[in-house]
Residue frames as a rotation matrix with the C-alpha (Angstrom) as fourth column:
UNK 1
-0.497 -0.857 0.136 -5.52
0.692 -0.296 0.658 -12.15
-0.524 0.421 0.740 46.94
UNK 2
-0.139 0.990 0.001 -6.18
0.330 0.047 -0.943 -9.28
-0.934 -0.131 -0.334 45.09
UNK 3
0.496 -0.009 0.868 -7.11
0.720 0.563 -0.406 -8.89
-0.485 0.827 0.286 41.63
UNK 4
0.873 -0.431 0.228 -4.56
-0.281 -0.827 -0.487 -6.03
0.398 0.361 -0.843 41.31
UNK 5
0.506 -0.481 -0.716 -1.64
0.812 -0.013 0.583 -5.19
-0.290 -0.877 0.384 41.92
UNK 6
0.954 -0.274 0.123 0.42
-0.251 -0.952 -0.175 -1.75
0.165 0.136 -0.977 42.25
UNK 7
0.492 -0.869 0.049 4.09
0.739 0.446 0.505 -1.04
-0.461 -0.212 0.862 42.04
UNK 8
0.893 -0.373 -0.251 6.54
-0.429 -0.873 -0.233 1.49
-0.132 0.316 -0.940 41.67
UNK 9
0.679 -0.656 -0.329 9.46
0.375 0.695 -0.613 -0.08
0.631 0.293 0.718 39.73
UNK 10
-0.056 -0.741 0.669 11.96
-0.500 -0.560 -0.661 1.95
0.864 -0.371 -0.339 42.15
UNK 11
0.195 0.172 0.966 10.72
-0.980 0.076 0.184 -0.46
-0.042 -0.982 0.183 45.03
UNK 12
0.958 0.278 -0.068 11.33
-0.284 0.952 -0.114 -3.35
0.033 0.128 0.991 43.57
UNK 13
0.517 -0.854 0.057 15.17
-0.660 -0.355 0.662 -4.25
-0.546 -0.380 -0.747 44.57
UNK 14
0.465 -0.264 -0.845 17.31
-0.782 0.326 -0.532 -5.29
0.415 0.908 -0.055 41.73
UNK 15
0.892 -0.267 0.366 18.39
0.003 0.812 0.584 -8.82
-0.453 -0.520 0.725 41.72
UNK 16
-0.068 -0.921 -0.384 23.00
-0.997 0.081 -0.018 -9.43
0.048 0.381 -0.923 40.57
UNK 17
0.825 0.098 0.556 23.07
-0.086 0.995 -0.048 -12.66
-0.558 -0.008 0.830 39.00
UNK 18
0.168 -0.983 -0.079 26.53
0.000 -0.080 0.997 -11.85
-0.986 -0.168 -0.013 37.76
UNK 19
-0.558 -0.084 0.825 25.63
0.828 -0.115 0.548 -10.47
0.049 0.990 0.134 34.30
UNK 20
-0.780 0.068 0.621 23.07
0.388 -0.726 0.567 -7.69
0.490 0.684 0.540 34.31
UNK 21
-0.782 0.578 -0.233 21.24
0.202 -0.118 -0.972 -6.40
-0.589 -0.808 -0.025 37.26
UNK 22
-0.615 0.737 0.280 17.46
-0.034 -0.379 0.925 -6.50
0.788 0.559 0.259 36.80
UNK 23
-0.448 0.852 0.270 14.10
-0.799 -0.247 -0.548 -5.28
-0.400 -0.461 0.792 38.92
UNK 24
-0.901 0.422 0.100 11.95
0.393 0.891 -0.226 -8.94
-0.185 -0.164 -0.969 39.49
UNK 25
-0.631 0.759 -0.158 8.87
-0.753 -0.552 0.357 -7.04
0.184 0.344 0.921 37.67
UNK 26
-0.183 0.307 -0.934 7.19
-0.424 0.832 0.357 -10.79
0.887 0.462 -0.021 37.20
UNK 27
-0.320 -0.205 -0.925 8.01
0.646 0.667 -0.372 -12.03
0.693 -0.717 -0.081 40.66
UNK 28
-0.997 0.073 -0.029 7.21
-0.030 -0.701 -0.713 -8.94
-0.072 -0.710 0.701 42.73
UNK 29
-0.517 0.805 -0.290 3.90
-0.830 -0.555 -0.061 -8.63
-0.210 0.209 0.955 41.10
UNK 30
-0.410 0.132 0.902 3.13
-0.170 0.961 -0.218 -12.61
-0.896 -0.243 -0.372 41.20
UNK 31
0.300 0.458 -0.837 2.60
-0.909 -0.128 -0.396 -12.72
-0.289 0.880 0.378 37.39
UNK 32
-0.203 -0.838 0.506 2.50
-0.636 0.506 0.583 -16.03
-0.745 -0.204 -0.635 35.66
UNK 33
0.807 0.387 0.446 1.27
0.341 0.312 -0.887 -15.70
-0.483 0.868 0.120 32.08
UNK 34
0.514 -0.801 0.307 4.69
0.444 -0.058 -0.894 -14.44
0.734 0.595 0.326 31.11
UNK 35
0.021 -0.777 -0.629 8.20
0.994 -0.053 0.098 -12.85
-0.110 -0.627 0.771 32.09
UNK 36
0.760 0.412 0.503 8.56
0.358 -0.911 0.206 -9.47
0.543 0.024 -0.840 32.94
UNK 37
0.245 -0.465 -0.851 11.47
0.941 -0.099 0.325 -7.39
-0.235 -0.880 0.413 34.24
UNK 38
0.966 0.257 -0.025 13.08
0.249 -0.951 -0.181 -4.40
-0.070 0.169 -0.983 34.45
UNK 39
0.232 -0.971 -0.058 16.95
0.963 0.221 0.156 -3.19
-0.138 -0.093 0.986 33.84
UNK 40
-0.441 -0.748 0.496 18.11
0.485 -0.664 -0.570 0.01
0.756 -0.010 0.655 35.36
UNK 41
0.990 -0.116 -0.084 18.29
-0.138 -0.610 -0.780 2.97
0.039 0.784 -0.620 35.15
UNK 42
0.659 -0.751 0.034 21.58
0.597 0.551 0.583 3.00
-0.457 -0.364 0.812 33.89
UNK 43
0.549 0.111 -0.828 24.01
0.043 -0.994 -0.105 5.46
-0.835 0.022 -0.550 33.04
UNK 44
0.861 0.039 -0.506 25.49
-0.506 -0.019 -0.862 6.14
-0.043 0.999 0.003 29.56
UNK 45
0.413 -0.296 -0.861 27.42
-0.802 0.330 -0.498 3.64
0.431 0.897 -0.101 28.06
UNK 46
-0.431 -0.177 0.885 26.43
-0.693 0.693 -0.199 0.95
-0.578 -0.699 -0.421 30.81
UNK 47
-0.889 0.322 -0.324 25.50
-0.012 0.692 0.721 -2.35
0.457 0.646 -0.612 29.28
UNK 48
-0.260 0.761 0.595 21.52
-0.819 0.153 -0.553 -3.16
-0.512 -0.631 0.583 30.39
UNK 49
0.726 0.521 0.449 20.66
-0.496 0.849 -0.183 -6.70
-0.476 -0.090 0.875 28.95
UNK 50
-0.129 -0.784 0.607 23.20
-0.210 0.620 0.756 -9.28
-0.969 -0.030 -0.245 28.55
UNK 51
-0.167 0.211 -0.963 23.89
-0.944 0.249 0.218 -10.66
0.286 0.945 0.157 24.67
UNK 52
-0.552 0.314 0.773 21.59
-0.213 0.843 -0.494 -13.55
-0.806 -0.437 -0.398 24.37
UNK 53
-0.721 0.368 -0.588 19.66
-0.693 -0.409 0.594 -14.74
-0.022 0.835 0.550 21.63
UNK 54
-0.078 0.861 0.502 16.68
-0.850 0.206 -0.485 -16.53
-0.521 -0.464 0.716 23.37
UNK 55
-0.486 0.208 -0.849 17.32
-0.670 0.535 0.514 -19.70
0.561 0.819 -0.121 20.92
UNK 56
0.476 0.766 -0.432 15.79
-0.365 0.619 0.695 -23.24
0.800 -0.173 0.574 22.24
UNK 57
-0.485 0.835 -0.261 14.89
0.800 0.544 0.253 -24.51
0.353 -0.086 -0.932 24.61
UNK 58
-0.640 0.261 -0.723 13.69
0.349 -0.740 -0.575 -20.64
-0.685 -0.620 0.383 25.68
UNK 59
-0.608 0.336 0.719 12.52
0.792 0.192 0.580 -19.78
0.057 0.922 -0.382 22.35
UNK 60
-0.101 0.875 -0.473 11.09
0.820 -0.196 -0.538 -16.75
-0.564 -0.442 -0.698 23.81
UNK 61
0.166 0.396 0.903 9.61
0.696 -0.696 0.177 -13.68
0.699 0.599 -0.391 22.05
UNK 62
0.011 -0.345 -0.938 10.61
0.936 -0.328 0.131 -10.43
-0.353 -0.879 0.319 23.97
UNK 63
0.356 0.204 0.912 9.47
0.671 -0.736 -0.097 -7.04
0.651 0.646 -0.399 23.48
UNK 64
-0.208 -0.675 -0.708 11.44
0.964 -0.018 -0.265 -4.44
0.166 -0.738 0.654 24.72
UNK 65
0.702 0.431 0.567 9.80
0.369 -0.901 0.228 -0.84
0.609 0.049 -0.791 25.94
UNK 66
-0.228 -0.700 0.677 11.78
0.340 -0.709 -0.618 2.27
0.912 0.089 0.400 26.51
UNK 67
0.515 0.661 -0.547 10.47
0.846 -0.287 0.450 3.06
0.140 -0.694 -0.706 30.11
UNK 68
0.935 -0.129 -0.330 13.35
-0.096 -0.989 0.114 6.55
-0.341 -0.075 -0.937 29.99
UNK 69
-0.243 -0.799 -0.549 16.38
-0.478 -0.394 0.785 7.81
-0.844 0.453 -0.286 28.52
UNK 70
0.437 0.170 -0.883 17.53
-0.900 0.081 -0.429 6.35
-0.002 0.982 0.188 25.34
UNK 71
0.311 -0.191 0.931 18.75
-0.036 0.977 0.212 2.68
-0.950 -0.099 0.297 24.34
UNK 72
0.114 -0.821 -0.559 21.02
-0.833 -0.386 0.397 1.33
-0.542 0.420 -0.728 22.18
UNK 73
0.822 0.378 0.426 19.80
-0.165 0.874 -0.458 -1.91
-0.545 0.306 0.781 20.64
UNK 74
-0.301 -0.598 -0.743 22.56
-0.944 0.076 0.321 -4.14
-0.136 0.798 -0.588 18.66
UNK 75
0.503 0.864 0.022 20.62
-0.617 0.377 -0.691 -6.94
-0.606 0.334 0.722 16.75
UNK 76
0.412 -0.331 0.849 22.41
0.788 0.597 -0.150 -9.79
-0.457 0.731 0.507 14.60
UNK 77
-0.159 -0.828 0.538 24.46
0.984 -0.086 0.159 -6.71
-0.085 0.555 0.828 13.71
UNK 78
-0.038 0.466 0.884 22.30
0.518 -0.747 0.416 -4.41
0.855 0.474 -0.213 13.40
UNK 79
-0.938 -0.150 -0.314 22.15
0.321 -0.720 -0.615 -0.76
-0.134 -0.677 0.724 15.65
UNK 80
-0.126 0.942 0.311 18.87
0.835 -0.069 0.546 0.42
0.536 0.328 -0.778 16.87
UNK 81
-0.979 -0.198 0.054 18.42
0.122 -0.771 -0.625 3.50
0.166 -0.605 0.779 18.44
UNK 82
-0.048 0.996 -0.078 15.39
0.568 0.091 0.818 3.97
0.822 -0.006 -0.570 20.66
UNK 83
-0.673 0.176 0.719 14.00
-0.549 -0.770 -0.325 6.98
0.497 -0.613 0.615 22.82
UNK 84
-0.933 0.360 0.028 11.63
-0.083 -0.137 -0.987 7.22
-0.351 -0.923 0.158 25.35
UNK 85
-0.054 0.879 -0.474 8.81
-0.845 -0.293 -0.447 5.34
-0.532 0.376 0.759 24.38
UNK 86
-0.102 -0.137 -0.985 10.23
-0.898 0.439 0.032 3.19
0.428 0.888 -0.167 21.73
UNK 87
0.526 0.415 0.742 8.96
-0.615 0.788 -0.005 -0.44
-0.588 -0.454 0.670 21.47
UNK 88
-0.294 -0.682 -0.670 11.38
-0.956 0.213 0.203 -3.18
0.004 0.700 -0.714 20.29
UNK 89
0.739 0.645 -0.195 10.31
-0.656 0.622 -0.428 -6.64
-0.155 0.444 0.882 19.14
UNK 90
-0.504 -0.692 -0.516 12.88
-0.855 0.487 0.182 -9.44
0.126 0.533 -0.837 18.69
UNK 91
0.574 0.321 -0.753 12.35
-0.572 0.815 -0.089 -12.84
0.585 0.482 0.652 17.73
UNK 92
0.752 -0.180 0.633 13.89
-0.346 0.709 0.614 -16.05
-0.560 -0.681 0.471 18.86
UNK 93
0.502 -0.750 0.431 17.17
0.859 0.490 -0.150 -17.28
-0.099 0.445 0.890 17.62
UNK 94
0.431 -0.622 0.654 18.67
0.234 -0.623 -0.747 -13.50
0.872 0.474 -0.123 16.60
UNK 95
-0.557 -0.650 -0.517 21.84
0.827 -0.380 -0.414 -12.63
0.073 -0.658 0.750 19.00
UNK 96
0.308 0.210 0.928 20.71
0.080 -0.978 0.195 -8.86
0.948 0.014 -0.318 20.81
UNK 97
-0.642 -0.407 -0.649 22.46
0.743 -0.539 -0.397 -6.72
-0.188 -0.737 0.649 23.53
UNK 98
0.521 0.809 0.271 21.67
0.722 -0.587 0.366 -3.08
0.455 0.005 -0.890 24.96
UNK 99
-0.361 -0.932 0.032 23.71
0.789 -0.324 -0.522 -0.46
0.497 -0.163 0.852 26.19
UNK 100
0.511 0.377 -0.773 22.17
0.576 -0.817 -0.018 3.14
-0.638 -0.436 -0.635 27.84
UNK 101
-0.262 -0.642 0.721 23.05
0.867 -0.484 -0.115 6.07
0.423 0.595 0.684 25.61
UNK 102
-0.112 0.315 0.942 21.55
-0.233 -0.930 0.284 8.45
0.966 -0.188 0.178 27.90
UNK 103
-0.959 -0.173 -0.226 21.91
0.196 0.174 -0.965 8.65
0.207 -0.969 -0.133 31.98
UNK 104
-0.283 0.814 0.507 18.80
-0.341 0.409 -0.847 6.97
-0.897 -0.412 0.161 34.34
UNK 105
-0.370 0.225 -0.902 17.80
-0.810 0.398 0.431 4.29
0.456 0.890 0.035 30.93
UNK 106
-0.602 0.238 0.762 15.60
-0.484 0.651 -0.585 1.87
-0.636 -0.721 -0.276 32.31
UNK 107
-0.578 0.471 -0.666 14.17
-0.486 0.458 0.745 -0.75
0.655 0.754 -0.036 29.88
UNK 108
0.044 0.755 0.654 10.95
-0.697 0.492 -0.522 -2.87
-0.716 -0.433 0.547 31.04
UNK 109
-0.471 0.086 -0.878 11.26
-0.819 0.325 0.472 -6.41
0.326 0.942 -0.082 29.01
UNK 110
0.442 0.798 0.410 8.39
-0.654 0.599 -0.463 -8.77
-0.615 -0.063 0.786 28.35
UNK 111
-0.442 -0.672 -0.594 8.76
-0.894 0.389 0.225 -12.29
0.080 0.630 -0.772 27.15
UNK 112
0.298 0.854 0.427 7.12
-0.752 0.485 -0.446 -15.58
-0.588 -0.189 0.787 26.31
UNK 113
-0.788 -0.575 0.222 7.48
-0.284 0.659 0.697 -18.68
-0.546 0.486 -0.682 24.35
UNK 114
-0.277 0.790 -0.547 4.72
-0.940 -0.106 0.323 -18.60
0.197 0.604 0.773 21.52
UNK 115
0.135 0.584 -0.801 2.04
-0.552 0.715 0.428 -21.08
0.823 0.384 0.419 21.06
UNK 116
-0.233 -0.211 -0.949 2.91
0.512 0.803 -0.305 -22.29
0.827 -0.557 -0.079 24.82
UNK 117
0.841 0.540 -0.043 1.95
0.188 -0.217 0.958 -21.99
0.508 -0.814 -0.284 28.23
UNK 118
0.017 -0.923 0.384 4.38
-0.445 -0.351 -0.824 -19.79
0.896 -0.157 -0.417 30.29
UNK 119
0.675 -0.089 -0.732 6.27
0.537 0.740 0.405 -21.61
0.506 -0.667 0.547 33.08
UNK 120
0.905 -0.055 0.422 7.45
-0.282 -0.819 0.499 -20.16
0.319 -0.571 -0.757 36.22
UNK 121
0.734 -0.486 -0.474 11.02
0.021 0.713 -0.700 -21.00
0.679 0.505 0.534 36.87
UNK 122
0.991 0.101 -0.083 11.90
0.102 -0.199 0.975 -19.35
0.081 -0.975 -0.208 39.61
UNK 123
0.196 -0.948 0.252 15.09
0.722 -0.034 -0.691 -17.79
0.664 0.317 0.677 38.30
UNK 124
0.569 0.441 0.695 14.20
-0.154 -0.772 0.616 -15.08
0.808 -0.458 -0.371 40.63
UNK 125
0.882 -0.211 0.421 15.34
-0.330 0.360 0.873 -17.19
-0.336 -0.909 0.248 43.54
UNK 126
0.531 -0.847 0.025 18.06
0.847 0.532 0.015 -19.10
-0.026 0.013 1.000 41.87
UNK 127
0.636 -0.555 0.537 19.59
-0.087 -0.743 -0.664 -15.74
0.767 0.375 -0.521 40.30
UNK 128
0.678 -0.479 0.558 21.71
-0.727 -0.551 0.409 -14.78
0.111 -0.683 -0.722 43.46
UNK 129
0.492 -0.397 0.775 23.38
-0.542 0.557 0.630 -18.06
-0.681 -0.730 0.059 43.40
UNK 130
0.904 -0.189 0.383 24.29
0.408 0.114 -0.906 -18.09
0.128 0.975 0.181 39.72
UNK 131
0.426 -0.882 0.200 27.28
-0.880 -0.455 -0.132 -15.50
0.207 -0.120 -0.971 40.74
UNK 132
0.168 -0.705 0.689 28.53
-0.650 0.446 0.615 -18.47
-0.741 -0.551 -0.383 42.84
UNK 133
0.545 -0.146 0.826 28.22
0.083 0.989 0.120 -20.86
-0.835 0.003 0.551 40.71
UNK 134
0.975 -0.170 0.141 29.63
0.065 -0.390 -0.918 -19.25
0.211 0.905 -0.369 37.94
UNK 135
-0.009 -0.960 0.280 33.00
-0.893 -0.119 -0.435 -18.31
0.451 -0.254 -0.856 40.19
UNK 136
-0.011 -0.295 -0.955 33.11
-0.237 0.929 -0.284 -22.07
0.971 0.224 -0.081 40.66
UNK 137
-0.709 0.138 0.691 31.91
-0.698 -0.002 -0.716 -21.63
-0.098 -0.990 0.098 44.62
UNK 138
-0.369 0.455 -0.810 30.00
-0.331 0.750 0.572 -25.11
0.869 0.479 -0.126 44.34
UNK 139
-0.447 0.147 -0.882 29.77
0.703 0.667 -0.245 -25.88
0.553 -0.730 -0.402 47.95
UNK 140
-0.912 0.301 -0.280 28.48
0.011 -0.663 -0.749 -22.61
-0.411 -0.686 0.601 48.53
UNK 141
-0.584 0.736 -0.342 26.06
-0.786 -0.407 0.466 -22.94
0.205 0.541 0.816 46.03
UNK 142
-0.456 0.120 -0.882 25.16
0.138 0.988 0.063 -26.39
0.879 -0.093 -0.468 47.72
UNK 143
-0.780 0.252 -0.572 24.57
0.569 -0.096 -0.817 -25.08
-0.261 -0.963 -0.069 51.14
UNK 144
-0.778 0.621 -0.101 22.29
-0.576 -0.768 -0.281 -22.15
-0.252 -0.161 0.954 50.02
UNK 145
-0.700 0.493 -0.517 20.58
-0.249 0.509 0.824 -24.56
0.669 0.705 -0.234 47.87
UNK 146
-0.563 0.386 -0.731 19.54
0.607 0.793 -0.048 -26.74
0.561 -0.471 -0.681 50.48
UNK 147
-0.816 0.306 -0.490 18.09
0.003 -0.846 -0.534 -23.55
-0.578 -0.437 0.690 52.34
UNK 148
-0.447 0.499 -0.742 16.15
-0.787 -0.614 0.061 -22.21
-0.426 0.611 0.667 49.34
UNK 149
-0.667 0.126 -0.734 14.42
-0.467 0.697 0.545 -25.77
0.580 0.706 -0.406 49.03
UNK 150
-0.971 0.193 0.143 13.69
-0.068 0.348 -0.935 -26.52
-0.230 -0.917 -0.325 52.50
UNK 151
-0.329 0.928 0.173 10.18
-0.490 -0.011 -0.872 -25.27
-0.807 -0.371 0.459 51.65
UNK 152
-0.436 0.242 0.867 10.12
0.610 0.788 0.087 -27.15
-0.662 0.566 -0.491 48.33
UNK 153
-0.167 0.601 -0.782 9.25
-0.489 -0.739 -0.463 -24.48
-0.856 0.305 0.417 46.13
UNK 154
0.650 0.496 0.576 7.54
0.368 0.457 -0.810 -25.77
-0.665 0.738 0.115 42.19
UNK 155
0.546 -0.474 -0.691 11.08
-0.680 -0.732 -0.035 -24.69
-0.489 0.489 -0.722 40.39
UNK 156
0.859 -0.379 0.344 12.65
0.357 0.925 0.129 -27.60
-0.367 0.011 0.930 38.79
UNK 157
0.696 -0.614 0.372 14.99
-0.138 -0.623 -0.770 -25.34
0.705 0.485 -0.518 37.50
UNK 158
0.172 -0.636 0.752 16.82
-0.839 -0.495 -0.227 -24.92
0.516 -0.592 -0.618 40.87
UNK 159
0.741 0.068 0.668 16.31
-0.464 0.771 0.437 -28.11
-0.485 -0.633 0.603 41.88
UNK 160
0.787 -0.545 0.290 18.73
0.488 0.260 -0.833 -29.22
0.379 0.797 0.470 38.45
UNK 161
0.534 -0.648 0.543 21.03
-0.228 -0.729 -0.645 -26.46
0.814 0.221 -0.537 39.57
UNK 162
0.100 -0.532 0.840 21.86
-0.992 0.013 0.127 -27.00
-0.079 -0.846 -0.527 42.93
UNK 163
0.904 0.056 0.425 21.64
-0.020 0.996 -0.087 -30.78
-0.428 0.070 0.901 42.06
UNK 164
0.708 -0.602 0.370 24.85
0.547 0.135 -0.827 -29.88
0.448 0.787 0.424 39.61
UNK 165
0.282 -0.897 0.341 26.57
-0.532 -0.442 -0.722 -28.35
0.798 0.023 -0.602 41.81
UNK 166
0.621 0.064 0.781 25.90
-0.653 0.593 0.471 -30.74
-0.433 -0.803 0.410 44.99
UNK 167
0.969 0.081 0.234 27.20
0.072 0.811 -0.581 -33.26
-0.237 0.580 0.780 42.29
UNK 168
0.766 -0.628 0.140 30.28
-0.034 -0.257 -0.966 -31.50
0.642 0.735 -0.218 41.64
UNK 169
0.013 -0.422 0.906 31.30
-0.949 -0.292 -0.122 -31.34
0.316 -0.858 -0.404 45.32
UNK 170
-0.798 -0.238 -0.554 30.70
-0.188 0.971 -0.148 -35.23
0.573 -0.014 -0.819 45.50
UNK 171
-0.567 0.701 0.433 27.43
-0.570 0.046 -0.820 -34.67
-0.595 -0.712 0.373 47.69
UNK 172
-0.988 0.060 -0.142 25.96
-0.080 0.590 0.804 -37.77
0.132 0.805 -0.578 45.73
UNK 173
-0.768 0.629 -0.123 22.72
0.639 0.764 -0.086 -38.46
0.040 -0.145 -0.989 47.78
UNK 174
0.121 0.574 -0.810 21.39
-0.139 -0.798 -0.586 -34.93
-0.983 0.183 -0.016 47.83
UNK 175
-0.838 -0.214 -0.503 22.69
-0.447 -0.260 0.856 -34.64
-0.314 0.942 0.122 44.18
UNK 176
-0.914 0.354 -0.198 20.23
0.216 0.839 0.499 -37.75
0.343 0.414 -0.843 43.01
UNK 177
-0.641 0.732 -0.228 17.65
0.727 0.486 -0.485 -36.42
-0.244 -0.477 -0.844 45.39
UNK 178
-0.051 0.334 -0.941 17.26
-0.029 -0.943 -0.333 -32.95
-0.998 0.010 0.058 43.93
UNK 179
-0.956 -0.173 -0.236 17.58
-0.272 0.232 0.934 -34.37
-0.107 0.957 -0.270 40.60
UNK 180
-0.847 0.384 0.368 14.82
0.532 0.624 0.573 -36.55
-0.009 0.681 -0.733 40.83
UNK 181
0.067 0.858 -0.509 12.09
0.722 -0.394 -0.569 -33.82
-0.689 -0.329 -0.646 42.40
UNK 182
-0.644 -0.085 -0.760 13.60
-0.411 -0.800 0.437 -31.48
-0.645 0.594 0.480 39.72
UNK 183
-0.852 -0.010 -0.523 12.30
-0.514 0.200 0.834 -33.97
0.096 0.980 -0.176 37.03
UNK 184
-0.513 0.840 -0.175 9.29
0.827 0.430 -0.361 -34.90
-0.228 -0.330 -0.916 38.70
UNK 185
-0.312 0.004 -0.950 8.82
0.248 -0.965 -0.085 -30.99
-0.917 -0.262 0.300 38.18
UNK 186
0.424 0.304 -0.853 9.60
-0.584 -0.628 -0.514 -30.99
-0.692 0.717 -0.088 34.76
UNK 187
0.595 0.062 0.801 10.12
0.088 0.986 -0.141 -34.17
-0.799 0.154 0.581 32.73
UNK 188
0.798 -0.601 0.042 12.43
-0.119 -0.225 -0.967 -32.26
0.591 0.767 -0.251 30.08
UNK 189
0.488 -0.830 0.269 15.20
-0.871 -0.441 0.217 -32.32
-0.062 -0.341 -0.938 32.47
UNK 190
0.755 -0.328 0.568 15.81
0.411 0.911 -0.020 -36.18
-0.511 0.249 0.823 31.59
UNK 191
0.794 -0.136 0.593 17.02
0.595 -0.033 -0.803 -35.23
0.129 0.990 0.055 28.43
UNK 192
0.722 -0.510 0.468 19.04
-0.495 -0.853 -0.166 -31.80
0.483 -0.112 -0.868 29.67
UNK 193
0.364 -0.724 0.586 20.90
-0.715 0.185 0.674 -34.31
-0.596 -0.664 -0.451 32.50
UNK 194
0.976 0.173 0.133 21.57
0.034 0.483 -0.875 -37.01
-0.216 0.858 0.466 29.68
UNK 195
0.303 -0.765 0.568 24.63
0.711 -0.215 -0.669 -34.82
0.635 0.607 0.479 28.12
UNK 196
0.722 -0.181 0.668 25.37
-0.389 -0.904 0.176 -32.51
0.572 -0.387 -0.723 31.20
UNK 197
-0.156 -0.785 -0.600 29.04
0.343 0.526 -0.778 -33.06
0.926 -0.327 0.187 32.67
UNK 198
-0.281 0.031 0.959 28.17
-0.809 -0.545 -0.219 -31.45
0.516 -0.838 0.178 35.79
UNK 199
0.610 0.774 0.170 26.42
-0.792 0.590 0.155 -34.78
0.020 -0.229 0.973 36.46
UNK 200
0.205 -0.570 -0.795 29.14
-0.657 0.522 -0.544 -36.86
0.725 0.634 -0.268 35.49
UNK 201
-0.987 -0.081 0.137 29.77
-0.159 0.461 -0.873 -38.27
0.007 -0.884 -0.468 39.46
UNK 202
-0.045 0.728 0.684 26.02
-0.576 0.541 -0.613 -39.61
-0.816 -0.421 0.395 39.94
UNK 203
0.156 0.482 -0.862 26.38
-0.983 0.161 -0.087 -41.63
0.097 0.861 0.499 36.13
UNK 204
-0.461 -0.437 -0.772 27.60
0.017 0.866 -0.500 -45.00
0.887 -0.244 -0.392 37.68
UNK 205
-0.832 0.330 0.446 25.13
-0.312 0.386 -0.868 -44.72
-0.459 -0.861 -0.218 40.62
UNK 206
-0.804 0.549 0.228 21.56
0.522 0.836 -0.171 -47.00
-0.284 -0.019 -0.959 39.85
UNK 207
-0.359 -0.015 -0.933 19.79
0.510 -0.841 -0.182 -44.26
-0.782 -0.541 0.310 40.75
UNK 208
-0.281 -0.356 -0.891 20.61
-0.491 -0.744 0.453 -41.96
-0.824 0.565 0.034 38.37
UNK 209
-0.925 -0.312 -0.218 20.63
-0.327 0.357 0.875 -44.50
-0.195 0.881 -0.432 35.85
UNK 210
-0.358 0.924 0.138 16.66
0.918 0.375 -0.127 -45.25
-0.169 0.081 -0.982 36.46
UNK 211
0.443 0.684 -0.579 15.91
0.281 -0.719 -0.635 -41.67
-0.851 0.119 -0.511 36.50
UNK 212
0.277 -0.371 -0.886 18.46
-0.673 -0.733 0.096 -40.83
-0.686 0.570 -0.453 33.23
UNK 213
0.299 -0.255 0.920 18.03
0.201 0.959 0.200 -44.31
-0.933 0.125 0.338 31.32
UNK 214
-0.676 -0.689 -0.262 20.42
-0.024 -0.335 0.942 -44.19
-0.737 0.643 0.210 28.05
C-alpha cells in the first residue's frame, strides 16, 4: 500500500442514504484515524448536512471547512455565515444544519470522538440501505444485507442493522446470527439491543437471551 494517497473530490461518487448526499472522503481514501466526507456542491438554498447534534453515543467533534461557495450554518439557533475558506468548529451535543447560499457549495467535514480511538463503522456500505430501511422495505434490506456480509466485513454496525431488520421480517436465525458477530465486533451493542424494539421477535428465543442477559 502506499503511503499516500491522491484524489479529486469530483471522483469520488456521492453516496443517498436518504437524508443528505455525501462524497465517502474517509472510505475512498482508506482513512481510519477519523471521519471525513464531503457534501456537494450544491445549489442555493439546497440543504448540505442533515440537523444532527452529534450527542452520545457519537459524541463527535466536527469541523467544518468551506471547500467553495458560501454556507449557511444554523447552530442551537444561531446563523453563521461562511465563505470560501471559512472553518467551523462545533461541539458535541449542540443541534446544527447547513444550507448552500451560493451555487456549486461543497463543504468537506471532519470528525472524531475526543480522548478516543476512532472506529470504522462502515456506514459507507450500510448507507445505501438506510433509504430502505427507513421506507420500511425490511426484506429488502435483509436480502442485501446478507450480500454485503458474505465477506464478513469488521462493521458491527451493519451487522446490528440488518440483524433488525432480518428480525422484523421474522428471519429469526439469521437475526440472532448477525446479532451475535455484530457484538462480538463491538461489545456496546449488548446494551443498544437491550431497549431496541426492532429486536422484540428474537426476546423469547435462549439465544438472544445469553447474548442480551437482563
Amino acid at each position: 500500500m502506499s503511503s499516500y494517497e491522491i484524489a479529486q473530490l469530483e471522483e469520488i461518487d456521492p453516496i443517498e442514504d436518504g437524508r443528505s448526499a455525501f462524497r465517502p472522503v474517509r472510505h475512498h481514501l482508506g482513512i481510519t484515524a477519523f471521519g471525513a466526507n464531503a457534501f456537494g456542491p450544491r445549489a442555493a438554498g439546497e440543504r448540505l448536512i442533515n440537523e444532527h447534534d452529534e450527542g452520545e453515543p457519537d459524541a463527535q467533534e466536527e469541523l467544518y471547512v468551506v471547500l467553495s461557495g458560501r454556507a449557511r450554518f444554523e447552530i442551537d439557533g444561531e446563523t453563521v455565515d461562511a465563505g470560501t475558506g471559512k472553518l467551523v468548529f462545533v461541539r458535541p451535543g449542540l443541534t446544527r444544519t447547513a444550507f448552500a447560499e451560493e451555487d456549486g457549495t461543497t463543504l468537506l467535514v471532519i470528525g472524531a470522538k475526543a480522548g478516543e480511538a476512532y472506529r470504522v463503522h462502515g456506514y459507507e456500505l450500510w448507507a445505501p440501505l438506510q433509504v430502505l430501511f427507513e421506507a420500511g422495505d425490511y426484506a429488502g434490506v435483509a436480502e442485501r444485507g446478507r450480500d454485503l456480509l458474505a465477506d464478513d466485513p469488521p462493521f458491527a454496525l451493519i451487522y446490528y442493522n440488518v440483524a433488525c431488520a432480518e428480525s422484523l421480517v421474522g428471519r429469526i436465525d439469521d437475526a440472532i446470527g448477525h446479532l451475535r458477530r455484530g457484538i462480538e465486533l463491538n461489545e456496546e451493542l449488548r446494551g443498544f439491543a437491550k431497549g431496541d424494539s426492532d429486536l422484540d421477535a428474537l426476546r423469547d428465543d435462549p439465544r438472544f437471551q445469553e447474548l442480551v442477559p437482563d
